[in-house]
N, C-alpha and C positions, 0 to 999 in steps of 0.2 A: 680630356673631360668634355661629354657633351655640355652645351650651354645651350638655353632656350633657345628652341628652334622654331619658331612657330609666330617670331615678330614680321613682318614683313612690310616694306615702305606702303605709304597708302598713296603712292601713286599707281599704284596695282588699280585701284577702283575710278578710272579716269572717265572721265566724260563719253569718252566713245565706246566703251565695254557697254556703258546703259545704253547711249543709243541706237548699238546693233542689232535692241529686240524691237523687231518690227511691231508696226502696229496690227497688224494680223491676227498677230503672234500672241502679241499682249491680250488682245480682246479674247480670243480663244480660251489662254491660260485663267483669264480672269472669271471666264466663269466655269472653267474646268469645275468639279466637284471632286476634292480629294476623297478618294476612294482608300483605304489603306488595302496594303496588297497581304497583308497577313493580321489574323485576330491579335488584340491582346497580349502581350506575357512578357516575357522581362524587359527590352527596350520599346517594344509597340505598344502606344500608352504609358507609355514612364518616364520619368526625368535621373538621365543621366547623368554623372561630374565625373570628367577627367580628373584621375588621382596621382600627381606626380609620385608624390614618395621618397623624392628623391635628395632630402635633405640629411646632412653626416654632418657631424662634429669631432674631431680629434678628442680622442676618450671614452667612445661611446662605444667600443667594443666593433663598428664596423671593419668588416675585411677592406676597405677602402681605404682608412684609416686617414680620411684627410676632412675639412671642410666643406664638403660636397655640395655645390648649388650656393654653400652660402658667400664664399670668396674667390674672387679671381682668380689667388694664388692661394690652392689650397690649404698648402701647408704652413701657410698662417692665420694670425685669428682675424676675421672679417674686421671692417675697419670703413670710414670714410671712402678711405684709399684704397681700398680692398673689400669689396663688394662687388655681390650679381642679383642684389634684391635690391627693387624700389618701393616699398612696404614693409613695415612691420607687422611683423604677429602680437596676435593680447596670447600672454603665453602664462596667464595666472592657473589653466586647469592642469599644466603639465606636472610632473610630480618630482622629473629629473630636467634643468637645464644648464646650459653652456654658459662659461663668459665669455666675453668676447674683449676686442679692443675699442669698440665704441665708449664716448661719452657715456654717464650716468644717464637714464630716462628722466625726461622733464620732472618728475616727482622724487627723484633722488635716486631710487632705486638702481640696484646694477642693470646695466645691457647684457639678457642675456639670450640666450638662442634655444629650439628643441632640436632633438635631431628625430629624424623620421624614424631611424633603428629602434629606438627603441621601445616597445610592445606598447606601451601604455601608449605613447604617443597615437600610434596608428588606433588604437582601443579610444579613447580621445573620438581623432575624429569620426569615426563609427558610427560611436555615438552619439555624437553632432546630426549626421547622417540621417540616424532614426529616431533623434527628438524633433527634427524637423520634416519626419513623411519624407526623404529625398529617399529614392529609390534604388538606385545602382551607380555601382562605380567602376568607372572602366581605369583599370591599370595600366598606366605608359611602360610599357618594355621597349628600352632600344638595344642597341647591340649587345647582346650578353657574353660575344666570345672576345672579351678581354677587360683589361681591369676592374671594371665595371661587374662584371659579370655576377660573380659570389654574392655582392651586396644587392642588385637584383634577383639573383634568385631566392634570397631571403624575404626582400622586403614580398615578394609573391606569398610565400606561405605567412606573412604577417599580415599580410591586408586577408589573407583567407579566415584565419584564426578570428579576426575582429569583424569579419561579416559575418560567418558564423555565432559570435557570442551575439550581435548586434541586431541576426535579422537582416540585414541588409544582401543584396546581389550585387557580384562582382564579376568582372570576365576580362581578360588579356586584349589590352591596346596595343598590339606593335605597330614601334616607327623606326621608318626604314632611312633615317637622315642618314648619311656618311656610312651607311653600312653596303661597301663593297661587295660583299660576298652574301647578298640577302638570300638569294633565290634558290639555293642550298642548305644555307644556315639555318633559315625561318623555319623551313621543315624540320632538321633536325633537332631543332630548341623546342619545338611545338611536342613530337614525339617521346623526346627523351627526359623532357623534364613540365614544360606548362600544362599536357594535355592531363597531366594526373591530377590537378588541379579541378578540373571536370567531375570528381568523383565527390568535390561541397556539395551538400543540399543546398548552399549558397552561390554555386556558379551559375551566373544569368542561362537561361534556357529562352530560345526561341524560335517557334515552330515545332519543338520538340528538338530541337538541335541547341547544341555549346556556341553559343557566340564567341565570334573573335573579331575584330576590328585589325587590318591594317590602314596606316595613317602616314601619307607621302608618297602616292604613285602619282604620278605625274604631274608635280610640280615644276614650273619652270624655272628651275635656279640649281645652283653648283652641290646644293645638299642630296641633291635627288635626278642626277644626270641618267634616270634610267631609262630605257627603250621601252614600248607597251609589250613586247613579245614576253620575257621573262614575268614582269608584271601579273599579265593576264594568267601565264604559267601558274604563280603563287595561288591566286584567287581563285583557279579551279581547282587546283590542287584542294585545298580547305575544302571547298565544299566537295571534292571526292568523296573526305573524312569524316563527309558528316555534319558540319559546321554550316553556321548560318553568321557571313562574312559580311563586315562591314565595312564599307571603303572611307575614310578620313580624305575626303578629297579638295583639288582649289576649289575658290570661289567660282570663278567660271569654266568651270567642267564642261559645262552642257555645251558653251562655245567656243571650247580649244582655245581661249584667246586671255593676254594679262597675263596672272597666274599658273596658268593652267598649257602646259606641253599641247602640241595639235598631236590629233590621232591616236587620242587614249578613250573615244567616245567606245570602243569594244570592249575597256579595259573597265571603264566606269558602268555601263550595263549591266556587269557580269555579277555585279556586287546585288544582295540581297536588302542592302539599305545604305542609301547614299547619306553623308553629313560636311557637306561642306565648312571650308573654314571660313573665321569670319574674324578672328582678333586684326587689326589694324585697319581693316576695312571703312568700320562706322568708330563713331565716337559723338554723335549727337543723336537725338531724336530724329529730326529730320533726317541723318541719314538714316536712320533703319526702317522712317516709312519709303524713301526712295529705292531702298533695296526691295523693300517688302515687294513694290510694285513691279521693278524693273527687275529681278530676279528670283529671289523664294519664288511667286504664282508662276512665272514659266519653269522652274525647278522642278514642280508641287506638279504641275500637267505634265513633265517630263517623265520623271515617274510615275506619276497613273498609268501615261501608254505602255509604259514598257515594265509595270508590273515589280515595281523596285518600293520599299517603305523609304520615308525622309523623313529625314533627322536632324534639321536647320540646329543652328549654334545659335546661343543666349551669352550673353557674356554682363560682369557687373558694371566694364571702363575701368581702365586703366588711373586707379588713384591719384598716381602723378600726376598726368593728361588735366585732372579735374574732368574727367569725362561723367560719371556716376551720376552728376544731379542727385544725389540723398533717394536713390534708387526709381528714378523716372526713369533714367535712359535703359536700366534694363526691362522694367516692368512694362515698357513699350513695345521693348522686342517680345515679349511673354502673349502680349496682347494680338500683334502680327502671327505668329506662328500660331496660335490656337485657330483664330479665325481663319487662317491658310488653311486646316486643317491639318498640319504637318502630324505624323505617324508617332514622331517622340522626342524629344528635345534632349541635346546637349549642353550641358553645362561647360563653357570654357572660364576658366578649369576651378577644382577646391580650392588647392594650396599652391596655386601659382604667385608666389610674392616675387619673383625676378620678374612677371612681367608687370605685375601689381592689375591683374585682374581675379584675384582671389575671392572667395564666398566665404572662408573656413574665417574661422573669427581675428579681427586684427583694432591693432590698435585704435581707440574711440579720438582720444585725443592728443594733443601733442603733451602730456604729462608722462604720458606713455610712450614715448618714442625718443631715442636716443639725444640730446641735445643737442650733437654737433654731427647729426646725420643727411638734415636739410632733406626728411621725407615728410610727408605730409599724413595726415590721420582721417579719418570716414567721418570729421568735421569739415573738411577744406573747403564748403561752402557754406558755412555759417549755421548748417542743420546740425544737429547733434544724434548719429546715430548708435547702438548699442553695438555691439561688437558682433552681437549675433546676428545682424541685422538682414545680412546679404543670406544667410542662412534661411530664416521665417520668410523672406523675400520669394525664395525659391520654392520653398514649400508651398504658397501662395499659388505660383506659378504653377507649380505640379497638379495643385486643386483646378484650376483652370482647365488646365489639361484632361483634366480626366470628369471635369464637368462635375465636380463636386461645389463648385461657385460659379454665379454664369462669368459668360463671357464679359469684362470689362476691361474698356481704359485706364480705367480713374484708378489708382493704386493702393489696394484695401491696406496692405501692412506700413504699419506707425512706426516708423524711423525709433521709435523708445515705445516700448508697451507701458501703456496708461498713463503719458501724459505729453499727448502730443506741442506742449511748448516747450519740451527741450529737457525735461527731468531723468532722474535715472528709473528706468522700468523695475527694478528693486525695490515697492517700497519703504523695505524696513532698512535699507543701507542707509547707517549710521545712525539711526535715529536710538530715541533714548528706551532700554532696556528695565526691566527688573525679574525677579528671580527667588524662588523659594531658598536654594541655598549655593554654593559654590566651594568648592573648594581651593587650596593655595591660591593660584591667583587666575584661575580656572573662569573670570567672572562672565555674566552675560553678554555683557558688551563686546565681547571676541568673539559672538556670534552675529553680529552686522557690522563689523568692520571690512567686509569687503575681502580679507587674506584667509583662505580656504585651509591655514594649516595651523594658525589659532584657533582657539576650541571654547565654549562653555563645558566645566564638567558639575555634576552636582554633587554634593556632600555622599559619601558613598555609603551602601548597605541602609541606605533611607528610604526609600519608595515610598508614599510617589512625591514628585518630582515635578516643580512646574517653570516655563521659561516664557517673559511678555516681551513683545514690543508694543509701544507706542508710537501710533505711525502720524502722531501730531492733530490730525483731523480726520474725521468718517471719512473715508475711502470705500470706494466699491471693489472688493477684492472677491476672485474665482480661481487662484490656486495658492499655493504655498510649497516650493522646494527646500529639502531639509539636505544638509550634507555631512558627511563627517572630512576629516582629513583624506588627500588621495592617495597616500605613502600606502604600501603593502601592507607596510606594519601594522595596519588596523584591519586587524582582520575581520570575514564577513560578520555580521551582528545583526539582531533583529530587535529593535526598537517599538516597545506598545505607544501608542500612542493615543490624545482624543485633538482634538482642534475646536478653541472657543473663540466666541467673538463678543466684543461689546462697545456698545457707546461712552461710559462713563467709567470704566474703569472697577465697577462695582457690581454690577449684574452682567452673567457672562450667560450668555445661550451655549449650546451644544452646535457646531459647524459640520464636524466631522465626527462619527463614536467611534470609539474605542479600538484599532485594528494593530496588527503590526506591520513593520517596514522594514524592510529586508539593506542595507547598504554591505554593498559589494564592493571591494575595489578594483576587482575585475571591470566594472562598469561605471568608474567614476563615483562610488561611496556616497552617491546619491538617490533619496526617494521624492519622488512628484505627489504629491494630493490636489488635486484637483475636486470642487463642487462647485452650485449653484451659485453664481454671485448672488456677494450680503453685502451689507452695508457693517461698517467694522472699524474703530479706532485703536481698540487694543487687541491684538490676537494674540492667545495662550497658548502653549503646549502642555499638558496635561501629560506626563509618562509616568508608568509603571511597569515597566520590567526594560531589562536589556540583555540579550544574553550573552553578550561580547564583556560586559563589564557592569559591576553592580552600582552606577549612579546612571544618570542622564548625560548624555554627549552630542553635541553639536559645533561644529564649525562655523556653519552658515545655516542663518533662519532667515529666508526670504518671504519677501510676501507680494503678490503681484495679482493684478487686474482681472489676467484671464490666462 
C-alpha cells in the first residue's frame, strides 16, 4: 500500500540551498515582471487542490476491500495503535460512516470514519469545492497496475461524476513514487482508460489542451531513483497527445541541489507549468517570506525566460506541527504568491489528514476528536476556528488571485463568520425555537441542534406552515441555509418559502418573498438564501407548499451574518 509520499525532512531547506542565490541573481529576479506564458483558463488564474481520494473502509464495497490511507495494517480497524492520520475529519455531512476502534469523541459520540468510495462522499467534497469558489481539482493517480488499481480507476469516474454535478474542473495528477515500470505504463493507463476522462465538459482545459500533471521526476530519494532520459521521454510524449503537462517538481529544481536530482534542468523546461513542492519545507511565516525571497522570485524569472507558467504551493501547516496559526501562516504564503505574480496556485492538498495539512473540513474541537487519540483540533492555539475555515480561507485566497480583492496581508477571513471572539458562525445553533405546529415529536428544536438527520416536520396537509428562531439579540444577518436530511431517502423536493425578520417578536417585515427551493440529495439536500444585511432577532419561515411531502421539513435552520 502507498503511504504518504510527499513528507520529507526539512533538512532539505538548509542554509546553504538559500544561499546559493547570488546576489545578481536575486536582484535581477526581484524585479523580474511575471509575465504569464499562457492566458487564463483552467490552471492559469485559478486555485488548484490536490484531491487524494484515497480513503476505504472495510464494508464500503471497495475492490481494495481494506482500510486504505486510514490504518497501518489495513486489515484492521484504525486505532491509536493503528493509524496513518494525524487529524481528524468533522464527518457530520457524510450520510454513510465507519467505526472504527478509537475511543468515543470528546462529546461521547462514536469514532467514526468516511470512506472516499463512496459517491456522496466525493459529492461532499465537491461541493465544498463550489460553496467555496475553489476552482479545480487535480486527482493523485499512482500506480494503477496492481492492487490499487480497480479502486483508482473508480475513484476517477467518481470525482468526474461530482465535478460534473458540482461545476467544478478536474484533471489526472500522476505520481510516479515506486512505480518501476512508469515510462511504459503512464502511457498505457493514459490511453486506455484516463484519457477518456477528457471527454467532461469538466476536464480542466488549458490552452485548449487536457491538462495532466505528472508529480516526482527528479526527486532525490529512493521513491523516485529515475534517470532524466526516460523522464523527459514521458513529458514529450504527453504533449505529442495534445496535453498541456504539468511537472510536480522539488523544491530546488531550478538548482539541481537538496531535493532535487542534478541534470533534470532539460527535464523541468520541457514541462508547460512548473509547481514546486513545498510541504515540509516552511512551517512559519518567516519561512515563507524567506522562501518567497530566496526562491519563488528566482523561480517566477526562471520561468518568464524560458516561457513555462508557475504554480507555487499554498499549504494550511501541518495541525500536529501547530504550524497554522488560525490561518496566518497560510494566508501569508497566499499574499507572497499573488504579489510574485505566480500564473496559479496549488493547494497542498484537500483531504490530506495523514499528513494533517488538509483544507476539507476537520475537527473544530477536541469534543470532536477521539479521546484517546492525542490529535489535536483547528483550536490548538487558543483561536477557535469553524470547520470550514481553511475552505473560505482559500477561497479568500483564489479572490486575491484573480484580483477580485486587492492585494493584502492582513487576513480578511474570520476564523468563525460573525463573531470574531470565538462564537459559532451558526447563529441560530441551539438557540430557542417556536413553531406553528409539529408533529409526533417532529419539534422545532431539531432544526438547530446541530445533527443534520433530525428534522422539524409540521402538522401535515395544513399549509401554511411557519418555523422561528430566536437568535437572543438583533444580530445583523445576510444569509440563511435551510437543509433537509442527507440520506437518499429524501428525495428531491421543492420547498415555497418567504424569510421574515423582526425585532420584537411581534411585527415581522418581509426579508426574502415568497420563492421555491429546490433540495437535492444529489447536492447535499441543501438551499442558500442569501440578501441584503438586516438587522433581525427573530427570523421566520413562512412555507406553503412542498412537493416532496404535505407539511414543512427542515433538519437545519441556520442563520448567519453574511
Amino acid at each position: 500500500m502507498t503511504v504518504s509520499r510527499r513528507r520529507f525532512m526539512t533538512s532539505v531547506v538548509s542554509g546553504s540551498a538559500l544561499a546559493a542565490v547570488g546576489s545578481s541573481q536575486l536582484a535581477s529576479a526581484l524585479t523580474s515582471a511575471a509575465s504569464a506564458a499562457s492566458p487564463p483558463g483552467d490552471v492559469v488564474g485559478k486555485i488548484t487542490v490536490g484531491y487524494q481520494g484515497w480513503f476505504a473502509c472495510i464494508g464500503d464495497g471497495a475492490p481494495i476491500n481494506t482500510w486504505w490511507h486510514w490504518s497501518a495494517t489495513g486489515g484492521q480497524s484504525p486505532s491509536p495503535g493503528n493509524t496513518t492520520i494525524v487529524a481528524w475529519p468533522d464527518t457530520r455531512e457524510y450520510t454513510r460512516t465507519y467505526p472504527t476502534a478509537y475511543a468515543n469523541l470528546g462529546n461521547g459520540q462514536p469514532a467514526t470514519l468516511f470512506s472516499s468510495y463512496d459517491q456522496q462522499t466525493v459529492d461532499t467534497h465537491f461541493r465544498w469545492m463550489r460553496e467555496n469558489n475553489i476552482d479545480t481539482a487535480a486527482l493523485q493517480r499512482f500506480n494503477p497496475f496492481g492492487a490499487e488499481g480497480p479502486t483508482r480507476d473508480a475513484m476517477a469516474a467518481k470525482v468526474r461524476t461530482a465535478a460534473e454535478a458540482n461545476g467544478r474542473k478536474f484533471y489526472i495528477m500522476y505520481d510516479v513514487s515506486d512505480w518501476a515500470n512508469f515510462q511504459p505504463e503512464i502511457k498505457t493507463d493514459w490511453t486506455t482508460k484516463m484519457k477518456a476522462h477528457t471527454a467532461s465538459p469538466m476536464y480542466a482545459m488549458q490552452n485548449g489542451k487536457p491538462v495532466v500533471c505528472i508529480w516526482g521526476f527528479g526527486f532525490n530519494d529512493n521513491q523516485r531513483p529515475f534517470p532524466p532520459a526516460p523522464c523527459l521521454d514521458v513529458v514529450n510524449w504527453f504533449k505529442s497527445q495534445g496535453c498541456y503537462v504539468i511537472g510536480g517538481v522539488p523544491t530546488y529544481w531550478r538548482q539541481g541541489i537538496n531535493d532535487s536530482r542534478p541534470g533534470f534542468i532539460d527535464v523541468y523546461h520541457a514541462f508547460d507549468m512548473i509547481s514546486p513542492w513545498m510541504v515540509g519545507r516552511i512551517g512559519n511565516v518567516a519561512d515563507t517570506d524567506r522562501f518567497h525571497t530566496n526562491v519563488n522570485v528566482p523561480d517566477q524569472a526562471d520561468c518568464n525566460a524560458n516561457g513555462i507558467d508557475y504554480q507555487p504551493c499554498v499549504l494550511p501547516g501541518d495541525v500536529k506541527s501547530r504550524q497554522r496559526a488560525h490561518g496566518d501562516f497560510m494566508w501569508r504564503q497566499f499574499y507572497n504568491m499573488v504579489r510574485l505574480g505566480a500564473q496559479g496556485i496549488y493547494i497542498s492538498m484537500f483531504d490530506e489528514y495523514n499528513e494533517g495539512n488538509q483544507i476539507a473540513k476537520s475537527a473544530e474541537t477536541l469534543a470532536t476528536v477521539p479521546a484517546d487519540s492525542g490529535m489535536l483540533a483547528l483550536d490548538e492555539d487558543g483561536i477557535r476556528c469553524s470547520s470550514d475555515y481553511y475552505l473560505r480561507l482559500t477561497g479568500d485566497g483564489g479572490r486575491m488571485l484573480k484580483g477580485q480583492i486587492a492585494l493584502t496581508a492582513t487576513r480578511p477571513t474570520p476564523p468563525w463568520i460573525g463573531d470574531p471572539g470565538g462564537g459559532d458562525p451558526n447563529l441560530a445553533r441551539g438557540k430557542a425555537t417556536s413553531e406553528s405546529s409539529h408533529t409526533q415529536n417532529f419539534a422545532s428544536s431539531n432544526a438547530v441542534d446541530g445533527d443534520a438527520n433530525s428534522y422539524w416536520e409540521s402538522t401535515n396537509n395544513a399549509f401554511p406552515q411557519w418555523i422561528q428562531v430566536d437568535l437572543g439579540s438583533a444580530a445583523s444577518i445576510g444569509r440563511v441555509v435551510l437543509k433537509l436530511p442527507p440520506s437518499a431517502a429524501w428525495a428531491t423536493r421543492t420547498q415555497t418559502l418567504s424569510v421574515q425578520g423582526s425585532t420584537n417578536g411581534t411585527t415581522f417585515s418581509t426579508i426574502v418573498g415568497s420563492a421555491g427551493y429546490t433540495f437535492n440529495p444529489a447536492t447535499g439536500n441543501t438551499a442558500t438564501i442569501t440578501f441584503t444585511q438586516t438587522s433581525a432577532r427573530y427570523v421566520r419561515l413562512n412555507l406553503t407548499a412542498n412537493t416532496g411531502w404535505p407539511a414543512g421539513q427542515l433538519s437545519e435552520f441556520e442563520v448567519y451574518t453574511a
